[in-house]
N, C-alpha and C positions, 0 to 999 in steps of 0.2 A: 616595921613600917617602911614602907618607899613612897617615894615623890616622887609624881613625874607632870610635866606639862602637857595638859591639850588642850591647843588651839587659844594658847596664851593664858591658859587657867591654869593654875596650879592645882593638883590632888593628892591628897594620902590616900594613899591603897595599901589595906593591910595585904600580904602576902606569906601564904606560906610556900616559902623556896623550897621544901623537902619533899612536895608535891609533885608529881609529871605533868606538863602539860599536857591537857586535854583538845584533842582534835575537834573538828564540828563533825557533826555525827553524817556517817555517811548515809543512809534514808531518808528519802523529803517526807517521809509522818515523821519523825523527830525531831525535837527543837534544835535550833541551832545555838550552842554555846550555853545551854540551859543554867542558872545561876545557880551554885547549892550553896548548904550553909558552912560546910570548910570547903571551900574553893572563891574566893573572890579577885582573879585576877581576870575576872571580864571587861576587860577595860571598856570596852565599845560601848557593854550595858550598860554597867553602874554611870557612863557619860550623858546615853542618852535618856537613862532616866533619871537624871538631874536635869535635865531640860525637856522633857513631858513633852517629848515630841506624839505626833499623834499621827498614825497613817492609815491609809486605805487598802488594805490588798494586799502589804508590804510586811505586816506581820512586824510593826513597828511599836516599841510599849508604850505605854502610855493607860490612863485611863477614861476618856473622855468619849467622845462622838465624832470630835471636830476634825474636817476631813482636809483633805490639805493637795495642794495639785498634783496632778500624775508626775512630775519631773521627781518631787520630792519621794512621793510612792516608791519609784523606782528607786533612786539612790538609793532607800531603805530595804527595798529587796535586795541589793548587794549585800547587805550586812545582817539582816534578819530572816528573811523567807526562806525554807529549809529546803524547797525542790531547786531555788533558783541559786541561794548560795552554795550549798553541796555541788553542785554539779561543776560551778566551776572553780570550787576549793580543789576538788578532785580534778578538773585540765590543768590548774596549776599545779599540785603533786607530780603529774606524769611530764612535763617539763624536763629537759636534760638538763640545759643552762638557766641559770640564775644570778643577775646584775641587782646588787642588793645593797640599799644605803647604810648608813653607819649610824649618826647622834641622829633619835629618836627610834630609831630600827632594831641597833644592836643593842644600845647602851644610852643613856641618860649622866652626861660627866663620867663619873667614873661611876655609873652604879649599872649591871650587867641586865637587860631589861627581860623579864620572865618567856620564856623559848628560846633565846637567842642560842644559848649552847647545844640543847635539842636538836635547831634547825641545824646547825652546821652537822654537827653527828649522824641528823638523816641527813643532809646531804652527800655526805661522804661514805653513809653505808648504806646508800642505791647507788654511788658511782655518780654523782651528777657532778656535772661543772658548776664554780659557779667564783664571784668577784665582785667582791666589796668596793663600788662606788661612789667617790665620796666627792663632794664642789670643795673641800677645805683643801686648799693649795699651801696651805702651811707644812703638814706634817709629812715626812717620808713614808712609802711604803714598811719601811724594815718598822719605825718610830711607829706606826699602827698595827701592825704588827705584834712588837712585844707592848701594847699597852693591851692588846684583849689577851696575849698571854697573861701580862697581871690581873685581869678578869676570869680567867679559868678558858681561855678557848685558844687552841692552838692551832694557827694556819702557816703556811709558809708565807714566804715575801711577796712569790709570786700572784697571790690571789686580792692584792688591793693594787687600785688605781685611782688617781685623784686629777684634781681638775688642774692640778699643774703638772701634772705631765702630760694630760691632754694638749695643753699649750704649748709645752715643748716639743711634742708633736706634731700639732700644726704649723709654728713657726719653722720645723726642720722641713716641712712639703713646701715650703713659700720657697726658703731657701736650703736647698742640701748643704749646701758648701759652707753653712754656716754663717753667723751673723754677731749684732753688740746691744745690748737693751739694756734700757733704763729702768729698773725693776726698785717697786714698794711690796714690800711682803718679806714672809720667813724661810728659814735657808733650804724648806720644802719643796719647796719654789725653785729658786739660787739653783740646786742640785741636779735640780730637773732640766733647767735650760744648760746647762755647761754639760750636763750627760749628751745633749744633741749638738755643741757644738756653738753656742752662745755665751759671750761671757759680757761680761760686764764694764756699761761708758756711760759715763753721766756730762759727756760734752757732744756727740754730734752720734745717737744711735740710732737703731734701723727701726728699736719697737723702745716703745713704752710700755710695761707692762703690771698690771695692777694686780694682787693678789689679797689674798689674807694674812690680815694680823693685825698686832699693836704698833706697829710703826711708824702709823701716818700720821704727819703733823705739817702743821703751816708750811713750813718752807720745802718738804720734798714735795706736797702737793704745786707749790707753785712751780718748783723745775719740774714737773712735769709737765703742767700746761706750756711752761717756755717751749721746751724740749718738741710737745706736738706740734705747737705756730710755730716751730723751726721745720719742719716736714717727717718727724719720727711716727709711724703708724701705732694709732693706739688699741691695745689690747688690754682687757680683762679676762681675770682666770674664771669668773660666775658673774652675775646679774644680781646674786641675793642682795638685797640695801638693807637689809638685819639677821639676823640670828638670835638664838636663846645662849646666855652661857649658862653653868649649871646649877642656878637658883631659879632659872627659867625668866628673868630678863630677858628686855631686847635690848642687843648691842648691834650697831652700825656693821655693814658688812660691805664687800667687795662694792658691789653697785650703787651704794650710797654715795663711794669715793669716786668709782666710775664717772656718777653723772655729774660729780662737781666740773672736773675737767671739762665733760664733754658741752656743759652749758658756756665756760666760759670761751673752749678752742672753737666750738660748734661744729664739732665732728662727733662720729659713732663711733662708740667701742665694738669691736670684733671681741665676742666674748667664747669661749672653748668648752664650758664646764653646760651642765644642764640646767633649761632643759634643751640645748643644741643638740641636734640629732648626731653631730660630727661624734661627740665623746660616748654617746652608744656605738657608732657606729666601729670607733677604736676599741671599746668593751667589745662587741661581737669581732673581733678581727682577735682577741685576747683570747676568748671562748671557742671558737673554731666553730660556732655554731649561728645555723639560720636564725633570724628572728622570728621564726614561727615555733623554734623550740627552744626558745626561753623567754623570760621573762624578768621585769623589774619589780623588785619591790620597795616601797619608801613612804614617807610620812607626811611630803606635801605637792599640794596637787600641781602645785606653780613650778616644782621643776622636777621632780620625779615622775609625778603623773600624766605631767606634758611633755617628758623626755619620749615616755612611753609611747603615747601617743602618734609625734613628731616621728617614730622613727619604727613606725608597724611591730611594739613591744609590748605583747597585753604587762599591763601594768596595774600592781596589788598597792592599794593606800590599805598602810596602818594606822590605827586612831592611838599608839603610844607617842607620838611625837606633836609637830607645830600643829596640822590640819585638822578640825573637830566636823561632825557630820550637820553642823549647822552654818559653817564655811562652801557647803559644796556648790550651793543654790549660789554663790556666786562666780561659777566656773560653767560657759557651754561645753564641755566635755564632760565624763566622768569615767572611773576607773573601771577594770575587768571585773574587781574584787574588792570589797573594802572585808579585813579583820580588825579584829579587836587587838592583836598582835600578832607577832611572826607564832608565837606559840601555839596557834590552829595548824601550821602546816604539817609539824613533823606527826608522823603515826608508825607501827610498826608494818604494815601490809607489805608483803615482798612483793607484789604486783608493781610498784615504783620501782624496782630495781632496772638499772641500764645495763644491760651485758659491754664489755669490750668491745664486740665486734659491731653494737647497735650504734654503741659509740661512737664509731671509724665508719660507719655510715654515715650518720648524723654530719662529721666533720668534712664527710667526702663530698657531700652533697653544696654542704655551706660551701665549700671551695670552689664550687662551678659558679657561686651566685657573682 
């Protein structure tokens, strides 16, 4: 059995892990993701046919008449219509670079979520680039790292980036030479700003800076507020004001604590993590690669989708994580692609394959942008 949340609902999904995931079929007369009776890790279907959605044109299940408006239509052709989604499952395959989230993408707590080993595997055996994306400013690269090694996937250090080191990043453009911040969060964080050159004052600093974690309680909230009405610029490492932990609860996140401050200082957090275009725009400077040839993938529309978006990155919503396809109608955007999971990407077709030298194109080109 596995558990996982969508879009704040919890599901058992039986799975059989000894199975390959299954690609969408490449021909628009084939269905896409078609349900069999040993295969049930369609997550997208078995969601929206518990909500009997019902569509026009969009090849949406259900079984009713009732028609429903063309915005919804659409959405649902991202996810069901087999000429409109094939086609661009397959722009995303041919993709070199790929910016890809973590909790609800890779993994669900600690449980490994059906493709995720796949994808990295095809990734690595067409040559593509690609970096694990993540707003949690708590954990280290290395620390994310050996935890999908204890999941069965092995990447090196280099291929995650997190939203505190995007921070430490942009605090080292404000100031090269280095600076002294008053920082809430975990030592993910901590690492991140003293690698660029920032260390740590909790009496007259340059930033305040808000991250993740357990740490926040009455009294560093209120040095912090002191610390802003003293003239310390305030920073957040994300915007999210919740998350799931891994019973699929929501717990308080970065922006929740963000806005305490900023209602009482009445200033704005300058926040780094997504969906700001800045911390794509640090992942394509990581990737060597144009944003016309790669892309995001992630599980909600509020800041992967609109990272995407914000910074010319067609961008793929998974329905294994927080966003459910009955969320979308309240978003004017919507994404390149919606799957059921990363497990539609990988396939064997050597046609995905990047050569080296395509490669050093690719990067040479990004370098003139």
């Amino acid at each position: 059995m596995h558990r996982c949340v969508l879009g704040g609902r919890e599901k058992i999904l039986c799975i059989n892990m000894s199975l390959s995931p299954k690609s969408a079929a490449s021909s628009a007369n084939e269905a896409v993701n078609p349900p069999q009776a040993d295969d049930t890790r369609d997550l997208a279907m078995q969601f929206a046919q518990s909500i009997n959605i019902i569509g026009s044109g969009a090849n949406t299940p259900g079984g009713s008449n009732q028609q429903v408006s063309p915005a919804v239509a659409k959405d649902w052709a991202l996810l069901r219509d087999p000429a409109y989604h094939n086609k661009r499952l397959e722009a995303i395959r041919q993709k070199k670079g790929y910016i890809i989230d973590m909790d609800g993408v890779i993994y669900h707590g600690t449980k490994l979520l059906p493709g995720a080993k796949e994808l990295v595997d095809f990734l690595h055996r067409n040559n593509k680039r690609f970096l694990f994306l993540t707003n949690n400013s708590a954990p280290t690269p290395r620390e994310l790292q050996q935890k999908l090694h204890r999941l069965g996937i092995d990447v090196t250090e280099d291929h995650f980036f997190t939203a505190g080191q995007a921070t430490a990043e942009f605090l080292h453009s404000q100031m090269p030479e280095g600076g002294t911040c008053f920082t809430i969060g975990e030592p993910g964080l901590a690492y991140a700003l003293y690698d660029k050159g920032f260390f740590m004052n909790d009496h007259n600093p340059d930033y305040v800076v808000l991250g993740e974690g357990s740490t926040y309680n009455y009294e560093n909230l209120t040095k912090a507020v002191q610390l802003v009405q003293k003239g310390a610029k305030l920073i957040a490492t994300n915007l999210d004001v919740e998350n799931l932990d891994s019973r699929g609860n929501k717990i308080p996140s970065c922006g929740a604590f963000a806005a305490c401050v900023e209602v009482i200082t009445k200033t704005k957090a300058f926040f780094c993590g997504k969906p700001s275009a800045l911390i794509m725009r640090y992942a394509q400077r990581v990737l060597g690669l144009s944003r016309t040839e790669t892309c995001i993938i992630g599980d909600r529309m509020d800041t992967d989708v609109a990272a995407g978006i914000s910074s010319e990155i067609d961008p793929v919503l998974v329905l294994s994580g927080v966003t459910a396809m009955d969320d979308l109608s309240q978003f004017a955007y919507r994404p390149y692609l919606i799957l059921g999971g990363v497990y539609e990407i990988p396939n064997d077709d050597t046609k995905h394959s990047i050569s080296p030298s395509e490669m050093e194109d690719a990067s040479r080109r990004a370098s003139y942008l």
